[in-house]
C-alpha positions as CSV (number, residue, x, y, z in Angstrom):
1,X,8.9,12.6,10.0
2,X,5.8,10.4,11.0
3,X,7.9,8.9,14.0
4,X,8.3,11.8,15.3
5,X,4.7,13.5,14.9
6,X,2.3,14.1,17.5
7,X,0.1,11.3,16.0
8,X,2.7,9.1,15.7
9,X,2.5,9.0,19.8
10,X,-0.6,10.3,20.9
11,X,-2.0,7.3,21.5
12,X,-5.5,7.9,19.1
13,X,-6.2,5.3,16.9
14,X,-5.0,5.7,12.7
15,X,-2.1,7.7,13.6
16,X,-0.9,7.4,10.0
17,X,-4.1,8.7,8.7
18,X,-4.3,11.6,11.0
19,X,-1.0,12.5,9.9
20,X,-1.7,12.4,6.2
21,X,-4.6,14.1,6.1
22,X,-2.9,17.0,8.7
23,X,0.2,17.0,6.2
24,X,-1.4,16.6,3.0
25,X,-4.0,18.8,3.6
26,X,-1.5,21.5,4.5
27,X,-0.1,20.7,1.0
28,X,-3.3,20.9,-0.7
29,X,-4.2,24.5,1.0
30,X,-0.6,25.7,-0.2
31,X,-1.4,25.0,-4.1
32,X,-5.1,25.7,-4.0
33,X,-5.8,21.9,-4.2
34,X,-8.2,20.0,-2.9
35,X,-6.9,16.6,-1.1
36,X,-9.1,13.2,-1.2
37,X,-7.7,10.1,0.9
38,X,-8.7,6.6,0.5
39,X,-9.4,5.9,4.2
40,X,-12.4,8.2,4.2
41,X,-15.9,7.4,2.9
42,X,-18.4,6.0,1.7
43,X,-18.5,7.1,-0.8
44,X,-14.6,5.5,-0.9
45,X,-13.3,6.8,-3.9
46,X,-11.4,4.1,-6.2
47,X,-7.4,5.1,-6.1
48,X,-6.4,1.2,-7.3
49,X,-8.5,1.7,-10.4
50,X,-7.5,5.4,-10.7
51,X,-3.6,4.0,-10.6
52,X,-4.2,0.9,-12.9
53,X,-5.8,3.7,-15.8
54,X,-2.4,5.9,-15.6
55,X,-0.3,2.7,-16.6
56,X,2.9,1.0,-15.2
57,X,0.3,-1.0,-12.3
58,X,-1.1,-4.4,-12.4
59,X,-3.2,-5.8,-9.1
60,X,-1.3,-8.7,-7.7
61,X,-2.2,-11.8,-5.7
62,X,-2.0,-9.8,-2.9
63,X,-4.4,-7.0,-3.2
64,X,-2.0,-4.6,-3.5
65,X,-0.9,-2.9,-6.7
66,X,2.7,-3.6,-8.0
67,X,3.9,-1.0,-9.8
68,X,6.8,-1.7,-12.2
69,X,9.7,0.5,-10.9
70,X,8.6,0.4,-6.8
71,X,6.7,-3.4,-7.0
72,X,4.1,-3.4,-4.5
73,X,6.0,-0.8,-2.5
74,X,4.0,2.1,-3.5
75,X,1.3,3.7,-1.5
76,X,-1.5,5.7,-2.0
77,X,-2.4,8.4,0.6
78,X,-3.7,10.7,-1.4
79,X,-4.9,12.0,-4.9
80,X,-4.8,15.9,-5.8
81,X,-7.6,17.5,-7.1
82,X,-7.3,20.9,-9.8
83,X,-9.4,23.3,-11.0
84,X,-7.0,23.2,-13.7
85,X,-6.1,19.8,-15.9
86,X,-3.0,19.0,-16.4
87,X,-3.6,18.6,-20.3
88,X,0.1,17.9,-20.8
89,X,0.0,15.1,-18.3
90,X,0.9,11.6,-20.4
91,X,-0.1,8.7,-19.2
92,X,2.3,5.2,-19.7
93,X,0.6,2.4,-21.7
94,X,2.9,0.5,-20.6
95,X,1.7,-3.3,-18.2
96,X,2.2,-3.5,-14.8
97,X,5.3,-6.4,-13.3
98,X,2.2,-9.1,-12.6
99,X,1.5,-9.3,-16.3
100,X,4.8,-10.0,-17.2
101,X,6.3,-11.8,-14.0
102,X,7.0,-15.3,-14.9
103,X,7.9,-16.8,-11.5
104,X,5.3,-15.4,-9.3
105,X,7.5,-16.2,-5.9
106,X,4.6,-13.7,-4.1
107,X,2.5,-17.1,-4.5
108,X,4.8,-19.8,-2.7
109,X,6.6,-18.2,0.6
110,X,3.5,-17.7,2.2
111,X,3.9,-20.0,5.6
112,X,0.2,-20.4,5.5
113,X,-0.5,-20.1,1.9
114,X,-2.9,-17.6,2.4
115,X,-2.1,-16.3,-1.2
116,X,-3.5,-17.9,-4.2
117,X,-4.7,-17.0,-8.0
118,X,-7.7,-19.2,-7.1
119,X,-8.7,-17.6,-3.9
120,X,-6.4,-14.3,-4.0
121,X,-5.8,-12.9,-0.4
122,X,-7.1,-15.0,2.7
123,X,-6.9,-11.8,5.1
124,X,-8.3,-14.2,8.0
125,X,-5.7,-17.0,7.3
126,X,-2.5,-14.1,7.7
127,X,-3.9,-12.7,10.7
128,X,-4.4,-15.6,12.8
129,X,-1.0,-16.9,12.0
130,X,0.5,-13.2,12.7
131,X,-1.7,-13.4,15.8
132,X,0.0,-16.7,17.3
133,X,3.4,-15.2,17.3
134,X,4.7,-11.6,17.5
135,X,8.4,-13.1,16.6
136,X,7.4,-14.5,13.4
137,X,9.5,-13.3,10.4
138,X,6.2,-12.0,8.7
139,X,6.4,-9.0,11.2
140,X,9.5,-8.0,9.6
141,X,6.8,-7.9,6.3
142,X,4.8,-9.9,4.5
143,X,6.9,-12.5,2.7
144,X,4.7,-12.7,0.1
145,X,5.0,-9.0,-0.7
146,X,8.8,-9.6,0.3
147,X,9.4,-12.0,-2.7
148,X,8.4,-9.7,-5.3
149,X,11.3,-9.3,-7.5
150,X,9.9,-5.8,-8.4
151,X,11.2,-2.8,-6.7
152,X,12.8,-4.7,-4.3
153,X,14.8,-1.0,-3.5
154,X,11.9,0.4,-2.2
155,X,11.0,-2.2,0.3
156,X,10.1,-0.9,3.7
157,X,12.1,-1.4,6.8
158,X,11.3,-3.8,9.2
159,X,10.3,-1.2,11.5
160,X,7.8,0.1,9.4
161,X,6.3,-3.1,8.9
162,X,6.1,-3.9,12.0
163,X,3.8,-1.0,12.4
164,X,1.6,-2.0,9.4
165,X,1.6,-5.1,10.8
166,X,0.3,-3.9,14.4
167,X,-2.6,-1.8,12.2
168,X,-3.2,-4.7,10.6
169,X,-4.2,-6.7,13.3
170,X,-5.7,-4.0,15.0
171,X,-3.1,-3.2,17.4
């Protein structure tokens, strides 16, 4: 559905923004809900820590949350706001896969180890190598995130990453 929006080839920059906000916000008018998205601010509202207090999240070496069915495949566009609580909403106790993941493989395919527990994410060491070579198999998605043994259904294609990739950089 985003391919084929008018963002998706308009040309403007944060197409996938635009689109979620024009989307979600359509959503939101619908249900008489109010929609907040983590690309606007300041005041940037906190969805990772909003996430890790409803359970089944853990923060990863990469930044990213990993989330213990869809790994660090899940996104966050959005959050829902109600007049009305949803009192009978339960929340899982349960750990995110970090916690628990023995092998950590997120921390050794890196091709410029710009993951570590030390020094978490090296955002300038990924770009530069990204940079140097369109054809590199990180385009295809981060290995790092590709390693994760957790919801390894959900990955996203290599099309799609390539476009995260391209917004990444700036593209």
């Amino acid at each position: 559905a985003f391919r084929a929006s008018p963002e998706f080839s308009d040309a403007a920059p944060d197409p996938l923004d635009r689109y979620s906000k024009r989307v979600l916000n359509g959503l939101a008018r619908i249900f008489a809900l109010e929609a907040l998205f983590p690309f606007e601010g300041p005041p940037y509202h906190p969805f990772q820590q909003w996430a890790l207090e409803c359970g089944g999240f853990s923060q990863s070496p990469l930044g990213v949350l990993a989330h213990r069915d869809y790994g660090p495949w899940a996104g966050f566009r959005a959050v829902f706001l109600s007049a009305n609580p949803f009192a009978d909403a339960a929340l899982s106790p349960e750990p995110g896969p970090c916690e628990t993941c023995k092998d950590k493989p997120c921390l050794t395919v890196c091709p410029v180890d710009a993951i570590s527990l030390e020094d978490g994410y090296r955002v300038a060491d990924c770009r530069g190598h990204l940079a140097e070579d369109k054809t590199r198999d990180c385009w295809s998605g981060c290995l790092a995130r590709r390693a994760c043994p957790f919801g390894q259904e959900h990955r996203q294609s290599a099309e799609t990453s390539g476009f995260h990739m391209e917004s990444f950089l700036g593209l």
